[in-house]
VMD Tcl script that builds the backbone (N, CA, C; Angstrom):
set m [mol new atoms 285]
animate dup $m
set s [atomselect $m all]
$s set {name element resname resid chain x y z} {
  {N N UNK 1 A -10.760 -56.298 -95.819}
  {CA C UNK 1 A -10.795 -54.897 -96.146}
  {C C UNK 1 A -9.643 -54.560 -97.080}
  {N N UNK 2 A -9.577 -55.033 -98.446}
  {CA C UNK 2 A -8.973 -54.270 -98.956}
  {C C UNK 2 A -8.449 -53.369 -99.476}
  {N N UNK 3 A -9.437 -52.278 -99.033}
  {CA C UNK 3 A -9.317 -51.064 -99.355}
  {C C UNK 3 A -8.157 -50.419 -98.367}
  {N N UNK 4 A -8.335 -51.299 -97.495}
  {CA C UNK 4 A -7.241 -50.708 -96.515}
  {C C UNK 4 A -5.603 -50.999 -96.476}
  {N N UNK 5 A -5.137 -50.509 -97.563}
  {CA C UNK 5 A -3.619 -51.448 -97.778}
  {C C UNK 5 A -2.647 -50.376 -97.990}
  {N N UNK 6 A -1.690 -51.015 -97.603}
  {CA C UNK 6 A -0.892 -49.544 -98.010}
  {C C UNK 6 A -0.660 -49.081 -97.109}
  {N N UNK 7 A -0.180 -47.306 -97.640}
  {CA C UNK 7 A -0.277 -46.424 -96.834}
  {C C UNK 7 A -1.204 -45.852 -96.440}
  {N N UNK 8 A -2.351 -45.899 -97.192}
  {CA C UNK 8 A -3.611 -45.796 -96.662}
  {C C UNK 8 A -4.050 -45.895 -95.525}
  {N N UNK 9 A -3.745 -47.675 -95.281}
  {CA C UNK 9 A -4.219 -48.705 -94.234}
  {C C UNK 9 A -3.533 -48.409 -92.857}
  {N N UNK 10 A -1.822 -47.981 -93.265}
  {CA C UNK 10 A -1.014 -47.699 -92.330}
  {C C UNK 10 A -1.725 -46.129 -91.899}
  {N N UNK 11 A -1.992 -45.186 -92.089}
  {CA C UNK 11 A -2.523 -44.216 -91.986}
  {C C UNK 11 A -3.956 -44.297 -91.021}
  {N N UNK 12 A -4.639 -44.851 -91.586}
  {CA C UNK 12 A -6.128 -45.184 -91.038}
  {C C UNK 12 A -5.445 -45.958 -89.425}
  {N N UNK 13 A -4.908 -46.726 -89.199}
  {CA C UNK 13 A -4.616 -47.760 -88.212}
  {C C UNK 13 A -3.841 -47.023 -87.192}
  {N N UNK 14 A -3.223 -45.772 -87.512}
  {CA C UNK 14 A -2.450 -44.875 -86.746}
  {C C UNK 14 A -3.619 -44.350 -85.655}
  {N N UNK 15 A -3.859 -43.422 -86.912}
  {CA C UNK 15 A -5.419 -42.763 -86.469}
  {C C UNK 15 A -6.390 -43.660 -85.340}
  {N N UNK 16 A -6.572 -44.807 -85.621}
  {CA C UNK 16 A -7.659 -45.528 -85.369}
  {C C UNK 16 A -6.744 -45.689 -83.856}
  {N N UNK 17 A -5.668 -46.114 -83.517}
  {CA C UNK 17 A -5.133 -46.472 -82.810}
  {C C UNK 17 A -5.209 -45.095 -81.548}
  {N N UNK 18 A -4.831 -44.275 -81.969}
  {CA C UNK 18 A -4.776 -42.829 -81.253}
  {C C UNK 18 A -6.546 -42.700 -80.440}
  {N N UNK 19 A -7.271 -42.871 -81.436}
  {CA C UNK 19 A -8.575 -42.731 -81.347}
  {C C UNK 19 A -8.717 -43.909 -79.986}
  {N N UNK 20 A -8.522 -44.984 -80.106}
  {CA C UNK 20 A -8.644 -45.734 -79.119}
  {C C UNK 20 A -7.755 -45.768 -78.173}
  {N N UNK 21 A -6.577 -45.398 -77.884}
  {CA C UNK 21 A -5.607 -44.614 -77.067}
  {C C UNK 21 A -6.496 -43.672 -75.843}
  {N N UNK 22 A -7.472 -43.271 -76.590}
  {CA C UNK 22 A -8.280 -42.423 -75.531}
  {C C UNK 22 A -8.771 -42.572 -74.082}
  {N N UNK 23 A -9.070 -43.884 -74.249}
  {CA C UNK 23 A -9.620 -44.891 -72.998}
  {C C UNK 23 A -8.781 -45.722 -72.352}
  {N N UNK 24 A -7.574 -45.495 -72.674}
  {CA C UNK 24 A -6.592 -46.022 -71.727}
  {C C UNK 24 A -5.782 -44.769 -70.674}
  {N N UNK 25 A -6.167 -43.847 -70.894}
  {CA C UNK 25 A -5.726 -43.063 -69.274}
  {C C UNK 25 A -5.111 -42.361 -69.919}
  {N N UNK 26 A -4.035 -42.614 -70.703}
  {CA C UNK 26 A -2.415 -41.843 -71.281}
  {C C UNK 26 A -2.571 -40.207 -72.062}
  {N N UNK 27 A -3.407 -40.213 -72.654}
  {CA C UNK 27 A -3.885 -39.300 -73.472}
  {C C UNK 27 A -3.511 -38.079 -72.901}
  {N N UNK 28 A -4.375 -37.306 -71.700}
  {CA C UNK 28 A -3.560 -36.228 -71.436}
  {C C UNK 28 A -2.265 -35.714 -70.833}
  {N N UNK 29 A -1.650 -37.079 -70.801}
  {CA C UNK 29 A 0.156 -36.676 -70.402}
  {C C UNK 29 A 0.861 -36.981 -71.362}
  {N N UNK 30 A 0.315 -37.117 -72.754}
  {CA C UNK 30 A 1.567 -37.753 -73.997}
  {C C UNK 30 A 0.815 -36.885 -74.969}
  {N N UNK 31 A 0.239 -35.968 -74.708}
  {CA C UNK 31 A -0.866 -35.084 -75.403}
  {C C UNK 31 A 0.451 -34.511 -76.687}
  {N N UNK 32 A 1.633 -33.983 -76.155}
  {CA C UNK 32 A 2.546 -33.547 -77.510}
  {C C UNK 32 A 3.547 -34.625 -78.335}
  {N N UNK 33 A 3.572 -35.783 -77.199}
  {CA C UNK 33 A 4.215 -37.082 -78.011}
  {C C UNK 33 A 2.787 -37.640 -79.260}
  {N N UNK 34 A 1.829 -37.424 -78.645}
  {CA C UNK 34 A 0.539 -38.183 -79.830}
  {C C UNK 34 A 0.629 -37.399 -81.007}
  {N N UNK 35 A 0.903 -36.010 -80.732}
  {CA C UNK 35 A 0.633 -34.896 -82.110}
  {C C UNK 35 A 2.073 -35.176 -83.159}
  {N N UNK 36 A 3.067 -35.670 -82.602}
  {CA C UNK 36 A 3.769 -36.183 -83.633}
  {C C UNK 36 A 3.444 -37.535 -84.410}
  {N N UNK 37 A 3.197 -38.639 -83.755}
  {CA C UNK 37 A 2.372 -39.463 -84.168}
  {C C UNK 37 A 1.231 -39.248 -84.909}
  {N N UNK 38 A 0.108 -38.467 -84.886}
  {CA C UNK 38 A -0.377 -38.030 -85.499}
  {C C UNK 38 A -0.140 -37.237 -86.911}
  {N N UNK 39 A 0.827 -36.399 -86.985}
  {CA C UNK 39 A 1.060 -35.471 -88.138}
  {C C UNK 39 A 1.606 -37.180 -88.566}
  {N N UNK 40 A 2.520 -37.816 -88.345}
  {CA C UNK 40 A 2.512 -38.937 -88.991}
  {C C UNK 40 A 1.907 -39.600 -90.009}
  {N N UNK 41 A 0.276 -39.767 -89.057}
  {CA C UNK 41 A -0.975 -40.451 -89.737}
  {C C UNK 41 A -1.068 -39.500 -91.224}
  {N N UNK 42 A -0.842 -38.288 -90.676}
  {CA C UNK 42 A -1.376 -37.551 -91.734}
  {C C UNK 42 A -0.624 -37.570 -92.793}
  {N N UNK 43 A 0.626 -37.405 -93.021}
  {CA C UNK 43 A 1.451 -37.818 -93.904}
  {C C UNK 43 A 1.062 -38.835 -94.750}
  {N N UNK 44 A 1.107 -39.856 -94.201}
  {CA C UNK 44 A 0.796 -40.941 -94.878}
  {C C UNK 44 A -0.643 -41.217 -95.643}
  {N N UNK 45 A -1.683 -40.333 -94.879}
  {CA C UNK 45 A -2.790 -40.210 -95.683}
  {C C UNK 45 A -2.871 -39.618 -96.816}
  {N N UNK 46 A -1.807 -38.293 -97.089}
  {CA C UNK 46 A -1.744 -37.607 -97.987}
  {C C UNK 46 A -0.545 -38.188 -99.310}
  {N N UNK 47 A -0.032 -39.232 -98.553}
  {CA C UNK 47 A 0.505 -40.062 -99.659}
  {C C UNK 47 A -0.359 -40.671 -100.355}
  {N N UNK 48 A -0.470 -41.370 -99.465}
  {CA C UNK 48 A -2.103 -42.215 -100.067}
  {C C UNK 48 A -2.915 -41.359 -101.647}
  {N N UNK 49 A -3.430 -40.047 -100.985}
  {CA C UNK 49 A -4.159 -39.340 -101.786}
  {C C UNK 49 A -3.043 -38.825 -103.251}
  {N N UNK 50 A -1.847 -38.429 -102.515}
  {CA C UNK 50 A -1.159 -38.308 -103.733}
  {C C UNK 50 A -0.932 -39.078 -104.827}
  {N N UNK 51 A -0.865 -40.591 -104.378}
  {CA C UNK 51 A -0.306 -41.643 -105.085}
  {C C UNK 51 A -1.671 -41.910 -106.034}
  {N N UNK 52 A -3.040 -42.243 -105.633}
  {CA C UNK 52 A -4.296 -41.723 -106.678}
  {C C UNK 52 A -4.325 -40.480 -107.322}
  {N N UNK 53 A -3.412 -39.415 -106.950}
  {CA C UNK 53 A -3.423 -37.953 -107.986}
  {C C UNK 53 A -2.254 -38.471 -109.221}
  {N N UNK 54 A -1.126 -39.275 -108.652}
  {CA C UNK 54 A -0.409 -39.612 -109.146}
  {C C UNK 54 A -0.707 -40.837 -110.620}
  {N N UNK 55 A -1.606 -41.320 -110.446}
  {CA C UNK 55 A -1.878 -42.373 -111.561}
  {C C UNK 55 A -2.777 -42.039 -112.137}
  {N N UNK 56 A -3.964 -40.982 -111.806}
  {CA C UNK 56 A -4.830 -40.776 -112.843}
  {C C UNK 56 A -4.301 -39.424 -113.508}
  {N N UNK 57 A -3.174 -38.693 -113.268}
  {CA C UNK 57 A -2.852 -37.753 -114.313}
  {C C UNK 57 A -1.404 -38.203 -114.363}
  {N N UNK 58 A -1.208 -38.757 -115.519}
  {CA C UNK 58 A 0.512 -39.407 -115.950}
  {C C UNK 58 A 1.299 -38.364 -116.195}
  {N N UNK 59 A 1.189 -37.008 -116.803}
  {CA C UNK 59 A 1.790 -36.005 -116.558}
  {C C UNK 59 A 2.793 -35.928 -115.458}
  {N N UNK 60 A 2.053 -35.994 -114.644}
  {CA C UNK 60 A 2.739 -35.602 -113.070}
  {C C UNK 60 A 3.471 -36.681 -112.290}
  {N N UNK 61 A 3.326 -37.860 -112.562}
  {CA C UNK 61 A 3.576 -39.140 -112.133}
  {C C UNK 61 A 5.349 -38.954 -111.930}
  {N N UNK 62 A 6.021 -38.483 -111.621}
  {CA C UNK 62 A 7.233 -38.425 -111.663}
  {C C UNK 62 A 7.644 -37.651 -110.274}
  {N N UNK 63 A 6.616 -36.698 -110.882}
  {CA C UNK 63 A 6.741 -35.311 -109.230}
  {C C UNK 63 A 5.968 -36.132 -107.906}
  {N N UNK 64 A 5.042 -37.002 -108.339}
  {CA C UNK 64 A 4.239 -37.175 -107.420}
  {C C UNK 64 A 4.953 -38.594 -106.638}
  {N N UNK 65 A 6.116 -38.942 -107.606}
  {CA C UNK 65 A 6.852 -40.761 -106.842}
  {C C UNK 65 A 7.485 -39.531 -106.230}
  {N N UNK 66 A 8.343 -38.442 -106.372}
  {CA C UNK 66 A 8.963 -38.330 -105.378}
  {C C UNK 66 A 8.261 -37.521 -104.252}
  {N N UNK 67 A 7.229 -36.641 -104.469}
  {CA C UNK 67 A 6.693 -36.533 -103.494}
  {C C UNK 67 A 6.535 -36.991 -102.342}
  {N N UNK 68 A 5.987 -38.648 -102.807}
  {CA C UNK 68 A 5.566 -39.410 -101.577}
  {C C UNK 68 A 6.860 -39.969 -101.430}
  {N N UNK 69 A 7.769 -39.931 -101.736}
  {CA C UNK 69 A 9.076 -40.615 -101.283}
  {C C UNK 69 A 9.042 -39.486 -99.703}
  {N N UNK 70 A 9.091 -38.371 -99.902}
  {CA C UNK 70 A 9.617 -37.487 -99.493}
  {C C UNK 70 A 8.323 -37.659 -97.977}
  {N N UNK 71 A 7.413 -37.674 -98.386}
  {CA C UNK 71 A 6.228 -37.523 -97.459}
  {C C UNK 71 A 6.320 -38.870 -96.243}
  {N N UNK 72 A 6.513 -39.919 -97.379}
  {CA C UNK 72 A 6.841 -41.242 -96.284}
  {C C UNK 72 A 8.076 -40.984 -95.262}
  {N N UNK 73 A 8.825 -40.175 -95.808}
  {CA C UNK 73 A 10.259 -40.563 -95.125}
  {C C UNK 73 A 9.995 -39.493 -93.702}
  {N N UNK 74 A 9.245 -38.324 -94.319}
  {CA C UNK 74 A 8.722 -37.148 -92.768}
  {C C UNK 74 A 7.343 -38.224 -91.962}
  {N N UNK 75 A 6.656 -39.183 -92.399}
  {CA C UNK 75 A 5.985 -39.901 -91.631}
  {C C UNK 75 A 6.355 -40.455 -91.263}
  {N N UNK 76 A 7.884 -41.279 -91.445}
  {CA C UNK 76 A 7.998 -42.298 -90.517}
  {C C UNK 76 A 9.054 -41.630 -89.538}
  {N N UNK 77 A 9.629 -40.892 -89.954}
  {CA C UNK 77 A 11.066 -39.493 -88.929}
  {C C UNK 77 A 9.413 -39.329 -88.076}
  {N N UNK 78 A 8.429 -39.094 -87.934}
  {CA C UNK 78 A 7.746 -38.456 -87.294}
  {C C UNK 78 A 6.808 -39.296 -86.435}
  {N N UNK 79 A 6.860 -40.443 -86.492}
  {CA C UNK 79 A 6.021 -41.542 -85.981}
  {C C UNK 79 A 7.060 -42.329 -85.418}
  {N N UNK 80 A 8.390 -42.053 -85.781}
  {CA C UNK 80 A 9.622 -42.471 -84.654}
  {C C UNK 80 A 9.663 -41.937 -83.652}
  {N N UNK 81 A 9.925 -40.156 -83.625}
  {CA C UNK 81 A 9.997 -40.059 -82.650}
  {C C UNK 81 A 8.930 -39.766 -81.632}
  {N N UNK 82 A 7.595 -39.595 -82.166}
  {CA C UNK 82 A 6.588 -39.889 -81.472}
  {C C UNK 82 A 6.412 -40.716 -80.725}
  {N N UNK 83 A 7.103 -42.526 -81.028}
  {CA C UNK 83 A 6.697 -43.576 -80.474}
  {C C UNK 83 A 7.830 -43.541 -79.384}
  {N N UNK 84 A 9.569 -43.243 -79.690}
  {CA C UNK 84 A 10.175 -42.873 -78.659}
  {C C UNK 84 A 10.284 -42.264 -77.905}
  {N N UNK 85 A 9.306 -40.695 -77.920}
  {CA C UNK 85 A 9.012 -39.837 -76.699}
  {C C UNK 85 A 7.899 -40.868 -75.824}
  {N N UNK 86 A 7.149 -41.724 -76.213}
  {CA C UNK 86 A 6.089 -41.695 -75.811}
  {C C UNK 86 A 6.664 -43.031 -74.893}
  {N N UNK 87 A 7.349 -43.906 -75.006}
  {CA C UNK 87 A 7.804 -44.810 -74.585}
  {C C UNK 87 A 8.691 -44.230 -73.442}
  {N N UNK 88 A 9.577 -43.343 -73.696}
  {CA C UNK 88 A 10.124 -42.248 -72.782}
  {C C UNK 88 A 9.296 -41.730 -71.595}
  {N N UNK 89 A 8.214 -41.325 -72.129}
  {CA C UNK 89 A 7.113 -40.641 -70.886}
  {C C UNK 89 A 6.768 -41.498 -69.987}
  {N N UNK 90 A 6.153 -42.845 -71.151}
  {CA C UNK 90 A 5.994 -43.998 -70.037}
  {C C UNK 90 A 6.285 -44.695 -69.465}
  {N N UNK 91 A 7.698 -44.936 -69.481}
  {CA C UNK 91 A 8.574 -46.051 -68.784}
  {C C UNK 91 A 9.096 -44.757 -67.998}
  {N N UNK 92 A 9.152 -43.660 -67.793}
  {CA C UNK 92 A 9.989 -42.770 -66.652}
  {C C UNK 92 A 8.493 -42.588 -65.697}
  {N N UNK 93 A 7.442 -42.514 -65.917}
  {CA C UNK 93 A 6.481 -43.091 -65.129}
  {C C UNK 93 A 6.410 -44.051 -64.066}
  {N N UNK 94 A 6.945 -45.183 -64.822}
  {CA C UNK 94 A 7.117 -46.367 -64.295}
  {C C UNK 94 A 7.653 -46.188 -62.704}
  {N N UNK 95 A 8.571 -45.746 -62.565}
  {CA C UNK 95 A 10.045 -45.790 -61.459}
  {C C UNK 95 A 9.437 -45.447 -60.191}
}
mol reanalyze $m
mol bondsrecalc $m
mol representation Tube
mol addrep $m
């Protein structure tokens, strides 16, 4: 699947992951740790989309590297602490 590379791929695999997250039990007690994880996914999807707005109009190609500079760096601040609340919820479970 090469269509799936990138941030794209990283995006889709978030998603996909959450999506299948469903059937493991966790879902409605990490319900506000997932939505950061999520806005995550989304970030990165909209890099994705930017970075194709970004090469077919060269004009803009300047605004749009830093854009996604900017977009990656709130997806991954946001898919951090998503994954550390969520690790948080579930290991204080544990005890």
């Amino acid at each position: 699947m090469a269509f799936l590379e990138g941030t794209l791929g990283i995006g889709v695999g978030l998603l996909l992951g959450l999506a299948l997250l469903k059937y493991s039990g966790y879902v409605d007690q990490l319900k506000k740790e997932l939505g950061y994880i999520a806005s995550g996914a989304v970030f990165l999807l909209l890099t994705a989309v930017l970075t194709t707005v970004g090469t077919l109009v060269p004009t803009v190609t300047t605004a749009v590297s830093w854009i996604n500079i900017i977009f990656s760096v709130i997806a991954f601040i946001l898919v951090l602490i998503g994954a550390i609340a969520t690790a948080l919820q579930i290991f204080s479970k544990l005890k």
